[in-house]
C-alpha positions as CSV (number, residue, x, y, z in Angstrom):
1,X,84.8,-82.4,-75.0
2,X,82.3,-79.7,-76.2
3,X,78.5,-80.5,-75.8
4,X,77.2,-79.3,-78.9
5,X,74.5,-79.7,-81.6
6,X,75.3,-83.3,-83.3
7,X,77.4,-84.9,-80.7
8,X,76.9,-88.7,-80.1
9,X,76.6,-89.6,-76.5
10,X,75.9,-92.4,-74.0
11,X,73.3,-91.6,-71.2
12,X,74.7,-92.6,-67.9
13,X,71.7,-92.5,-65.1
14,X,68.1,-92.9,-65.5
15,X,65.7,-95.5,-67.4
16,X,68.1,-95.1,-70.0
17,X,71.0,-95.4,-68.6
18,X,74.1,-97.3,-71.6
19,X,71.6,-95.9,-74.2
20,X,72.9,-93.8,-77.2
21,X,71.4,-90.6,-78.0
22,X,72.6,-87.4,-80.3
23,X,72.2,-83.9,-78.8
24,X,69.6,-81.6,-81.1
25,X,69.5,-78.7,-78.5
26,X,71.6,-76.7,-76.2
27,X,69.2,-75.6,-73.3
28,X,71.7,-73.4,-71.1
29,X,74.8,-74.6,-69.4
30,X,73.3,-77.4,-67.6
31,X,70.8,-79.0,-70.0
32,X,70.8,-80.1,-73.4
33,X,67.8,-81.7,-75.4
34,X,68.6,-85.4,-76.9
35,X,66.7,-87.8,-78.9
36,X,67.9,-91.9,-79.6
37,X,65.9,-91.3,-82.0
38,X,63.2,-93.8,-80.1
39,X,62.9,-96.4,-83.0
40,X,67.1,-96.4,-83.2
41,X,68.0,-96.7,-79.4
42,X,65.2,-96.2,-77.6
43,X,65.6,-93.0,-75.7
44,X,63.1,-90.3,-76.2
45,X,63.5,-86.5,-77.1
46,X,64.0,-85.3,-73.9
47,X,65.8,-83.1,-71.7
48,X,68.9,-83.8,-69.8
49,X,71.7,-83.0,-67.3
50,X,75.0,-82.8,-69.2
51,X,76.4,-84.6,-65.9
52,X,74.3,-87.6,-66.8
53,X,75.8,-87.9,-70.7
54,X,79.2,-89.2,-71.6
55,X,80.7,-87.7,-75.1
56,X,81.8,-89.6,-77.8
57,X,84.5,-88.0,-80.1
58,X,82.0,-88.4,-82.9
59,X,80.0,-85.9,-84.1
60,X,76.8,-86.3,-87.1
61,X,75.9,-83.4,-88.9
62,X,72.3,-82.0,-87.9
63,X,71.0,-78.7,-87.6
64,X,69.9,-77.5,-84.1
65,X,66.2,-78.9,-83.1
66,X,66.4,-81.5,-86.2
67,X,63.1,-84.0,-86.5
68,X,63.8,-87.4,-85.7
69,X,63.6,-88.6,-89.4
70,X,66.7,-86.1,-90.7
71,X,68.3,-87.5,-87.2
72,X,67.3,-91.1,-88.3
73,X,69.1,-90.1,-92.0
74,X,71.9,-88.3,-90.8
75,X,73.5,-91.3,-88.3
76,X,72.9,-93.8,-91.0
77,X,74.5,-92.0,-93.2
78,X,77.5,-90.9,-91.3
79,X,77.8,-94.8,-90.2
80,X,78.4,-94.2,-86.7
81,X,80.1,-97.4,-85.5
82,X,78.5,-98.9,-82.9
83,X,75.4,-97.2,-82.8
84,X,72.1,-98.3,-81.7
């Protein structure tokens, strides 16, 4: 499954390890940058290995480097099923 801008994922390792996050940026090959948003699931906009996410087949409609409010919006608009 393609990491890309929008994709719904669940970190695997770290302090936020089962925690849902959407990717907002592709760093390179190896990193992306992914917010919960922190009021939604908890997990910051940070960066992170693509080895420690796990793809959903769901993709949200953002553009690249979107604010945590149009994040916020856009998954409760596209009611993601289980998502928080």
């Amino acid at each position: 499954m393609a990491m890309e801008v929008g994709r719904v994922c669940t970190k695997l390792l770290g302090r936020e390890a089962d925690k849902n996050c959407v990717i907002v940026e592709i760093v390179n090959k190896n990193f992306v940058v992914v917010s919960g948003p922190k009021e939604l699931t908890g997990v910051k906009r940070r960066r992170c290995n693509i080895k420690h996410l796990e793809p959903w087949d769901v993709k949200i409609n953002v553009e690249k480097g979107a604010s945590d409010d149009t994040l916020k919006e856009a998954i409760q608009k596209a009611k993601v099923e289980g998502y928080s």
